[in-house]
C-alpha positions in Angstrom: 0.0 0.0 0.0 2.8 2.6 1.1 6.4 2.4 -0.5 8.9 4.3 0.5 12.8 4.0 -1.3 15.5 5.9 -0.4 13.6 8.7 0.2 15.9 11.9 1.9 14.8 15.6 2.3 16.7 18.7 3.4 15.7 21.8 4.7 18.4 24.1 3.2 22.2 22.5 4.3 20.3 20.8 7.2 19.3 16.8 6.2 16.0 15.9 8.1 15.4 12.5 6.6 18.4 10.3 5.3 18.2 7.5 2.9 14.4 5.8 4.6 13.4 2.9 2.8 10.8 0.7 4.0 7.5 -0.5 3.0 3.6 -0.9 4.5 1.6 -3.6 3.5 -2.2 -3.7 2.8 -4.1 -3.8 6.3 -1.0 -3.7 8.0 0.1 -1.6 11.2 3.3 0.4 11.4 4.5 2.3 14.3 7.0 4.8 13.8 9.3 5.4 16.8 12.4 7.5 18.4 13.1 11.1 19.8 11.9 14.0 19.2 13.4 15.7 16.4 14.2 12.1 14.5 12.3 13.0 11.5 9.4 10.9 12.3 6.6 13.7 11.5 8.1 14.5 8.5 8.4 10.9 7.2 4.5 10.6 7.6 4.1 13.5 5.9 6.3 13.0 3.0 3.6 10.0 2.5 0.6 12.1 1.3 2.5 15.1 0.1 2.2 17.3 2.8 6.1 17.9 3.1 8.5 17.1 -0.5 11.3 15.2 -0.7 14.6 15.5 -2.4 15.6 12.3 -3.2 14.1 8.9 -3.6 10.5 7.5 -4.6 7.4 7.2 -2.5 4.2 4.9 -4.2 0.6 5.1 -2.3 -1.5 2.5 -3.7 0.3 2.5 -7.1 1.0 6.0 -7.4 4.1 7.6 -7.4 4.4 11.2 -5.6 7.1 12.1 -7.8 5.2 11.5 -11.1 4.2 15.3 -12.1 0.7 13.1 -13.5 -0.4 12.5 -9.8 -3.0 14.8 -8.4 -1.9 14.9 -5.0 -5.8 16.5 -3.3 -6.7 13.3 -4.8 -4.2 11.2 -3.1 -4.6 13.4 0.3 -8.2 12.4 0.0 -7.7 8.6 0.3 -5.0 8.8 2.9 -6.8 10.0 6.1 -4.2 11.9 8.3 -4.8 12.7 12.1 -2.7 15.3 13.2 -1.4 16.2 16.7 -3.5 19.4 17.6 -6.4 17.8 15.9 -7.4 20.7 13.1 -10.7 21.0 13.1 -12.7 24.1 11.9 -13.3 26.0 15.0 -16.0 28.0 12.9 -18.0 24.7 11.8 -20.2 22.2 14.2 -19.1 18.7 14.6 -21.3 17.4 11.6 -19.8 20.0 9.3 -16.4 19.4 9.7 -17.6 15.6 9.3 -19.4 16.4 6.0 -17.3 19.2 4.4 -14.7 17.4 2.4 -17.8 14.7 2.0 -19.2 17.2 -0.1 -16.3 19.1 -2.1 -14.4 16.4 -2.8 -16.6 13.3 -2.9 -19.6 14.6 -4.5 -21.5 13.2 -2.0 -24.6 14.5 -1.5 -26.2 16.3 2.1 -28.4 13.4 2.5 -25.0 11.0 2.0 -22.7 12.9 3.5 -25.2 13.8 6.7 -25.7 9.9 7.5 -22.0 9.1 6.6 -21.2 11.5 9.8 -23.7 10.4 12.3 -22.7 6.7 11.7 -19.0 7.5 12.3 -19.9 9.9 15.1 -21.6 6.9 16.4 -18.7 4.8 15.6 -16.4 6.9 17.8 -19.2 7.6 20.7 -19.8 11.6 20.0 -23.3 10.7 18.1 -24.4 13.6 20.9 -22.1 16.2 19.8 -22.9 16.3 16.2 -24.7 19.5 16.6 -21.8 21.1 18.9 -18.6 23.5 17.9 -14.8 22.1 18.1 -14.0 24.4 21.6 -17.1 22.9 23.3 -15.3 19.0 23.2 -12.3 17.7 25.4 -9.1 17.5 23.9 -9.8 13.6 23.5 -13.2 13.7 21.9 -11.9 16.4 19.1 -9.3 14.3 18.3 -12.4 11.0 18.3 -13.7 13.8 15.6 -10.5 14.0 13.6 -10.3 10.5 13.2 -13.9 10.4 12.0 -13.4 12.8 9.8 -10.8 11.3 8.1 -12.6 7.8 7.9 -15.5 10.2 6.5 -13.2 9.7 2.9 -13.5 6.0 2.6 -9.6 6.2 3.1 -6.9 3.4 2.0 -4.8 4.1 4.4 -4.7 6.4 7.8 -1.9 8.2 8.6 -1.5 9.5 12.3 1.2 11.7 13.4 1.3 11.3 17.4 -2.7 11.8 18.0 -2.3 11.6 21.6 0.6 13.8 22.5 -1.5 17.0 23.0 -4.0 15.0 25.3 -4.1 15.2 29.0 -3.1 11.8 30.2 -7.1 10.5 31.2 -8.2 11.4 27.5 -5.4 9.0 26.2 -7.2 5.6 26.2 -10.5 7.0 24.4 -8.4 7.6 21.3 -6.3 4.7 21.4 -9.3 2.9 21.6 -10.4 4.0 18.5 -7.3 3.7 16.8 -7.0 -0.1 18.4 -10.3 -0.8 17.0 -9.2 0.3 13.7 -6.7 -1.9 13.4 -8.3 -4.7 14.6 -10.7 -4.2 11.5 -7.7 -4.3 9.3 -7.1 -0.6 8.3 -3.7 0.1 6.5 -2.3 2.5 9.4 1.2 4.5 9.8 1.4 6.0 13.5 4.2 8.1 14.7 3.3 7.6 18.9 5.0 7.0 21.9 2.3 4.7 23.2 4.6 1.6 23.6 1.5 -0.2 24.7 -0.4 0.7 22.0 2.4 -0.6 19.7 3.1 -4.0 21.9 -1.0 -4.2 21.0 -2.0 -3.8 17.3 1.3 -3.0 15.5 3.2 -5.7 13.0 6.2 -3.7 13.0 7.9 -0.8 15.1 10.2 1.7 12.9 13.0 3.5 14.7 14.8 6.8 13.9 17.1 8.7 14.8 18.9 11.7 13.3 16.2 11.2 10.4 17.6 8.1 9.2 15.4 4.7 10.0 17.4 2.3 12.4 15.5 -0.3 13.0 12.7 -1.6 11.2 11.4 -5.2 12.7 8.8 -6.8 13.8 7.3 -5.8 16.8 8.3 -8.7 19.1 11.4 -8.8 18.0 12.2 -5.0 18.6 10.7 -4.9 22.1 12.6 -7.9 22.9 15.8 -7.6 21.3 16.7 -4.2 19.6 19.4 -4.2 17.5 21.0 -1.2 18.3 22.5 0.6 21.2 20.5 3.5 20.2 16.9 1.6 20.2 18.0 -0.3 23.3 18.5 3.2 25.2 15.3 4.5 24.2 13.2 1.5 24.7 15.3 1.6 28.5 13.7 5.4 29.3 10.4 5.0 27.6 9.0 2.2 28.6 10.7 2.6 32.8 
């Protein structure tokens, strides 16, 4: 579903991601992984186009980013992508921000779009706060309407770039929840988190950067229980005591 080759960016002299290959598979679960400032965010977004890339080839469900043919809003619209600080249209209620894109991109029409929304408001427990603006949730049930929103697109593949990180510590589990759930029901998903438990859970394999280069890239039980490098090993000591 996702390929990534050799893919390295810079931002002027300074290299933020350096020679990444690696590759997600149909209904697989990827967690990306490793300090802050390891490149990991701007991996994700290099996926769907959000951030360009120098060098190398990245292929979403047969389409190659570099291929001047490719229209990337299209692309965007079947890769769902759940930010950290949730970006939702403070202006719009709940069932607008569900059934905006519904309508502008999709085609879909008010009746379609309107029962698309409830259902995945439903799905994610905020069936109640259809009718309510962005500032009158909790951190953790905006980011419930994120992900909704992005599964509002029929997406291939969901893209989440560290959902819970601007969550108090109590609205953590509603999210994951949602996200576990997703996986469970086979969604193609690339995470960049810190939730060690959430990856011990529902990932296949854990990616691990540092200094924008990819480390490690194993399966899960085998990185948890036997990194490779000193690097991983560290971080794996202080995140998980």
């Amino acid at each position: 579903m996702i390929s990534i080759e050799h893919v390295s960016k810079w931002y002027g002299t300074f290299q933020v991601l350096s020679d990444c290959t690696t590759q997600v598979a149909k209904g697989e679960v990827v967690v990306v992984c490793g300090p802050s400032g390891s490149g990991k965010s701007t991996l994700i977004k290099t996926v769907n186009g959000l951030e360009s890339f120098q060098e190398g080839e990245i292929v979403v469900d047969g389409q190659s980013l570099r291929d001047a043919r490719t229209n990337l809003s299209k692309l965007r619209s079947k890769v769902g992508m759940v930010f950290q600080h949730f970006e939702l249209f403070p202006h719009l209620s709940i069932m607008e921000n569900l059934t905006l894109a519904q309508l502008k991109v999709l085609g879909r029409s008010k009746d379609e779009a309107f029962d698309k929304g409830l259902a995945l408001l439903d799905r994610v427990g905020l069936k109640a706060q259809a009718d309510k603006f962005p500032a009158q949730l909790s951190g953790g049930q905006q980011q419930r309407v994120a992900i909704a929103r992005a599964l509002s697109m029929d997406p291939v593949a969901m893209l989440f770039d560290e959902p819970t990180s601007a969550l108090d510590p109590e609205m953590i589990n509603e999210v994951l929840d949602v996200m576990v759930e997703l996986a469970q029901e086979g969604m193609t998903m690339m995470c960049v988190t810190h939730e060690m438990g959430f990856a011990k859970k529902v990932a296949h394999r854990v990616i691990f950067m540092d200094r924008g280069a990819i480390v490690e890239d194993d399966r899960k039980e085998a990185f948890f229980e036997n990194p490779k490098s000193d690097r991983a090993k560290e971080f794996l000591a202080k995140i998980l005591h």
